[in-house]
One Martini backbone bead per residue (centre of mass of N, CA, C, O) as a GRO file, in nm:
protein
  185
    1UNK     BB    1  -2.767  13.953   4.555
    2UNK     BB    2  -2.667  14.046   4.239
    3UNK     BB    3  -2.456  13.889   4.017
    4UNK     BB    4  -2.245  13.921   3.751
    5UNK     BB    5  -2.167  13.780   3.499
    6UNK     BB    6  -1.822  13.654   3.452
    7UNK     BB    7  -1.814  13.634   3.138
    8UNK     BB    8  -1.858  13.998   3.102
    9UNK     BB    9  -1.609  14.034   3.256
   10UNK     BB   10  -1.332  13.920   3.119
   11UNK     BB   11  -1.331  14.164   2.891
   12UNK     BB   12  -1.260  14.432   3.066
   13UNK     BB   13  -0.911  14.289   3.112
   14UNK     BB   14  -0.760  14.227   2.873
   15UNK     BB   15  -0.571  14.493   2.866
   16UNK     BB   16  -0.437  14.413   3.186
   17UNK     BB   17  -0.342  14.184   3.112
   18UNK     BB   18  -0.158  14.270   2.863
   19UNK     BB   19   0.030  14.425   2.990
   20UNK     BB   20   0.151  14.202   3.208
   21UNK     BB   21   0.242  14.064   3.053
   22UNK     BB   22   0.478  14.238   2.906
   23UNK     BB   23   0.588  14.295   3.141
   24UNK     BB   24   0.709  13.988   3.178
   25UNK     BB   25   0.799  13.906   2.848
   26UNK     BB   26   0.887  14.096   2.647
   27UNK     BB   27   0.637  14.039   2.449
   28UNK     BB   28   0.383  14.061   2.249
   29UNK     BB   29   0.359  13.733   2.106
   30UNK     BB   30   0.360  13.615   2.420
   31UNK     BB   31   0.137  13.781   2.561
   32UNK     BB   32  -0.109  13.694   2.381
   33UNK     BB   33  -0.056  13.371   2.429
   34UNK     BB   34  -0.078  13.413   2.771
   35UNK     BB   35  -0.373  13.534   2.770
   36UNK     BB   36  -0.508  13.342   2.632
   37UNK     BB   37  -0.442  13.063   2.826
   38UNK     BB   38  -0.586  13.225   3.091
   39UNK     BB   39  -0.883  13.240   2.902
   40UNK     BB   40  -0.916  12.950   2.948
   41UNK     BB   41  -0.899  12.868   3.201
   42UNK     BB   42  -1.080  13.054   3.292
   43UNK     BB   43  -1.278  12.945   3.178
   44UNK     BB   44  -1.280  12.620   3.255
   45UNK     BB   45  -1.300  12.776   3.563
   46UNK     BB   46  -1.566  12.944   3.624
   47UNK     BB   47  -1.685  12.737   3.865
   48UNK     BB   48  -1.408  12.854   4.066
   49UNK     BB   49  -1.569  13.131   4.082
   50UNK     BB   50  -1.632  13.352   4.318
   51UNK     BB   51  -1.899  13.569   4.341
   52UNK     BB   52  -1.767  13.912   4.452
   53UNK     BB   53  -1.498  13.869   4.402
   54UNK     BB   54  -1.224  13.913   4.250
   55UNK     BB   55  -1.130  13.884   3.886
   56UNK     BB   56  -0.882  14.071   3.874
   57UNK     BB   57  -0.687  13.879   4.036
   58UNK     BB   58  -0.801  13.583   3.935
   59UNK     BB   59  -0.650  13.664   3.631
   60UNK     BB   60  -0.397  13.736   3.729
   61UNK     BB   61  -0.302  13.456   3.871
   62UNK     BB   62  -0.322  13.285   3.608
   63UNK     BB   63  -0.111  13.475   3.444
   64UNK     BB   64   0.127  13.402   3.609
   65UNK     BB   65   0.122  13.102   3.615
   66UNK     BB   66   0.198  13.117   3.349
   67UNK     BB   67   0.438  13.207   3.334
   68UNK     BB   68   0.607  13.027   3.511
   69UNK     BB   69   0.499  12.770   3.367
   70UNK     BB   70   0.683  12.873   3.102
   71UNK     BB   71   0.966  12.901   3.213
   72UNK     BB   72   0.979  12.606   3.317
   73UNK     BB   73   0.948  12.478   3.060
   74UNK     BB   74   1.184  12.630   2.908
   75UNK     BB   75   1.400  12.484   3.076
   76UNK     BB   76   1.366  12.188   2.932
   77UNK     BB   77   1.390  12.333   2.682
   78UNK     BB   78   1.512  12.354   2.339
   79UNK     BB   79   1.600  12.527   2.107
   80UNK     BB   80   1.452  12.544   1.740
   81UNK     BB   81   1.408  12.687   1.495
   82UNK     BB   82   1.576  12.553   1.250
   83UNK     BB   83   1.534  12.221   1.303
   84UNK     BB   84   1.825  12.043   1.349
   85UNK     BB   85   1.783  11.899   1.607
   86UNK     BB   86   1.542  11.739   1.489
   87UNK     BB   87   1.651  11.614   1.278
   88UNK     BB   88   1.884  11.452   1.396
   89UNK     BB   89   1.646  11.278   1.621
   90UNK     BB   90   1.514  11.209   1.347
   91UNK     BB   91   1.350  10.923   1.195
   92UNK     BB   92   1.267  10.667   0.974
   93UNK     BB   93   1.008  10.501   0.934
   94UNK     BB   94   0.984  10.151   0.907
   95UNK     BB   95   0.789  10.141   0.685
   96UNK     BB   96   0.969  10.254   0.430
   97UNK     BB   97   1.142   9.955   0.457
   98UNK     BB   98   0.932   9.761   0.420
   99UNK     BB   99   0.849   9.839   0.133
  100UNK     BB  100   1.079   9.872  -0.008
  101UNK     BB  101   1.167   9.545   0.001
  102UNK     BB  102   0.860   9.453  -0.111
  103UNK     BB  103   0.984   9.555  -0.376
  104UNK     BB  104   1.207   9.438  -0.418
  105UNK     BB  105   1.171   9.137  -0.374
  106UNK     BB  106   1.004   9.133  -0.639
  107UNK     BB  107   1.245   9.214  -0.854
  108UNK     BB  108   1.442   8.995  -0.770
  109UNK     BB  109   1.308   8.763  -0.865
  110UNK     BB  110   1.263   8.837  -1.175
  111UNK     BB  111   1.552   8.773  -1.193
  112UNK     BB  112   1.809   8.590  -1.325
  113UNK     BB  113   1.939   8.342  -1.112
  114UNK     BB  114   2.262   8.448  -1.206
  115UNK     BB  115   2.211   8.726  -1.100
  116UNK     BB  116   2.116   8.676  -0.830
  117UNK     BB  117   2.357   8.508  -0.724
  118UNK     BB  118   2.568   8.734  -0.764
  119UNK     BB  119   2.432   8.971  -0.595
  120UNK     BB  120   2.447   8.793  -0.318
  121UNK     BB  121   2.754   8.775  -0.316
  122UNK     BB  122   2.854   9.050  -0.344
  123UNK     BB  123   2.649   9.215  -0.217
  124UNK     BB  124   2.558   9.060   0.034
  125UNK     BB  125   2.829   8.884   0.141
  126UNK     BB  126   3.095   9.043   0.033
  127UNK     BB  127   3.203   8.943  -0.221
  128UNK     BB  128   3.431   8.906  -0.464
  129UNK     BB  129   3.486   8.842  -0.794
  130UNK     BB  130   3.645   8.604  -0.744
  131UNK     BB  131   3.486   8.450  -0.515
  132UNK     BB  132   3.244   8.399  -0.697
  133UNK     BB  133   3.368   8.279  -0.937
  134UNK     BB  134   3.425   8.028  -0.818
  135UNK     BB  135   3.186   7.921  -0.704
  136UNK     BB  136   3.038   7.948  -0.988
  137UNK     BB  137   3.237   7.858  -1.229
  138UNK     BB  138   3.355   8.133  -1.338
  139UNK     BB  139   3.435   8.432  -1.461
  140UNK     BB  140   3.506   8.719  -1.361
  141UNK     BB  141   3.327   8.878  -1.651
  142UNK     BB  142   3.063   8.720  -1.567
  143UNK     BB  143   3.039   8.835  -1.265
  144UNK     BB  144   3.038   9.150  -1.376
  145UNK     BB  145   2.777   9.115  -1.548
  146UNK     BB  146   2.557   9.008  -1.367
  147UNK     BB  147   2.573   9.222  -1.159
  148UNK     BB  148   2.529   9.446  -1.351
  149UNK     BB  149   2.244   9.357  -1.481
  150UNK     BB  150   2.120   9.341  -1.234
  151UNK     BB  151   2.094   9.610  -1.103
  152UNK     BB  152   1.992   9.764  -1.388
  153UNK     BB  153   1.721   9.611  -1.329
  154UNK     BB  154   1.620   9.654  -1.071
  155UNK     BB  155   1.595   9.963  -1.114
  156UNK     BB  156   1.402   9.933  -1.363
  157UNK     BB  157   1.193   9.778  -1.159
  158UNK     BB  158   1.174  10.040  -0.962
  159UNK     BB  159   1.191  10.315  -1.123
  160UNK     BB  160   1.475  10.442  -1.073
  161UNK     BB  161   1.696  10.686  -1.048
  162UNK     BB  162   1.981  10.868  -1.030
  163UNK     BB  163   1.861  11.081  -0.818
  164UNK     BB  164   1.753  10.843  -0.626
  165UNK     BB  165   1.671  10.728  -0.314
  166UNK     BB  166   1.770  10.443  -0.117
  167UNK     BB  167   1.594  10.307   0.156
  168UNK     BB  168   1.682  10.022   0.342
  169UNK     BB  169   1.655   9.820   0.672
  170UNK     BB  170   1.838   9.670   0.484
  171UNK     BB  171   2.200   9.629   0.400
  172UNK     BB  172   2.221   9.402   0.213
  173UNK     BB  173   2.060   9.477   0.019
  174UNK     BB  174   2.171   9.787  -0.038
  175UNK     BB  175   2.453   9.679  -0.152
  176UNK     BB  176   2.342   9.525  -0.404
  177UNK     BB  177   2.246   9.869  -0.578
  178UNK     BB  178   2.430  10.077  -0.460
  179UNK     BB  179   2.620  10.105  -0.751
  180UNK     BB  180   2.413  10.118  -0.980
  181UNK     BB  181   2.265  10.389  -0.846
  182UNK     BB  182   2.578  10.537  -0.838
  183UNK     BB  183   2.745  10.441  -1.070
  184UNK     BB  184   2.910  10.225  -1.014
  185UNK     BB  185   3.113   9.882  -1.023
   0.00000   0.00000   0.00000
């Protein structure tokens, strides 16, 4: 006795998978993709479907077990619809951060040495303009006037606006430019 190729019955049954998810999910576009999912699985193990037996219970199984199988994965995930939590969890690679520095480390050099040890010794080590300056043996509006200049050429070699975000994974990098950037002094 020859049996129907089990791939023409498959669709025969397609309104009653969707009636049975819609009964089970209270959802519509839930159900035609828990029904799209259960005739994937059912396609591709259509080899373990034994001919002669019932297609429609067979397929009714796949497509419960798809149900189960998706309310137990939603209880393991939180919804995120307006994608708030995924932002919080989410960080800059990490190549943004050493791109961004092999920018500085270029832009760095280019600065007159008197700019570049200024803009270290505040920026970067976190000295006051007084032990800067005491260091370096010049005036404090000297030293306010080399970091002041440093920062503004470092901008404009690096390209950078008034408006626009620098961010690198060097914390002391960043303060060395952050107040020029910020427009602050």
């Amino acid at each position: 006795m020859s049996h129907p190729d089990p791939r023409d019955e498959l669709v025969e049954h397609l309104p009653a998978m969707r009636a049975f998810a819609v009964s089970l999910t209270r959802n519509a576009a839930l159900a035609d993709d828990m029904v799209q999912d259960s005739l994937v699985k059912a396609w591709s193990n259509l080899d373990k479907f034994q001919a002669g037996t019932n297609m429609r219970a067979w397929l009714f199984t796949i497509l419960r077990n798809t149900y189960y199988s998706n309310r137990r994965k939603a209880k393991r995930e939180v919804p995120d619809t307006d994608g708030a939590i995924t932002a919080s969890l989410s960080r800059k690679p990490d190549h943004d951060g050493r791109l961004n520095m092999m920018d500085f480390e270029v832009a760095f050099a280019k600065l007159p040495e008197e700019q570049r040890e200024a803009l270290v010794l505040v920026g970067a080590s976190g000295f006051a303009y007084e032990e800067a300056a005491a260091t370096c043996g010049v005036a404090v509006g000297t030293i306010k006037s080399r970091v002041n200049r440093g920062r503004a050429k470092l901008v404009e070699l690096m390209q950078m606006s008034d408006d626009e975000a620098f961010e690198l994974t060097d914390s002391a990098t960043m303060a060395v430019v952050a107040s020029a950037h910020n427009g602050n002094m």
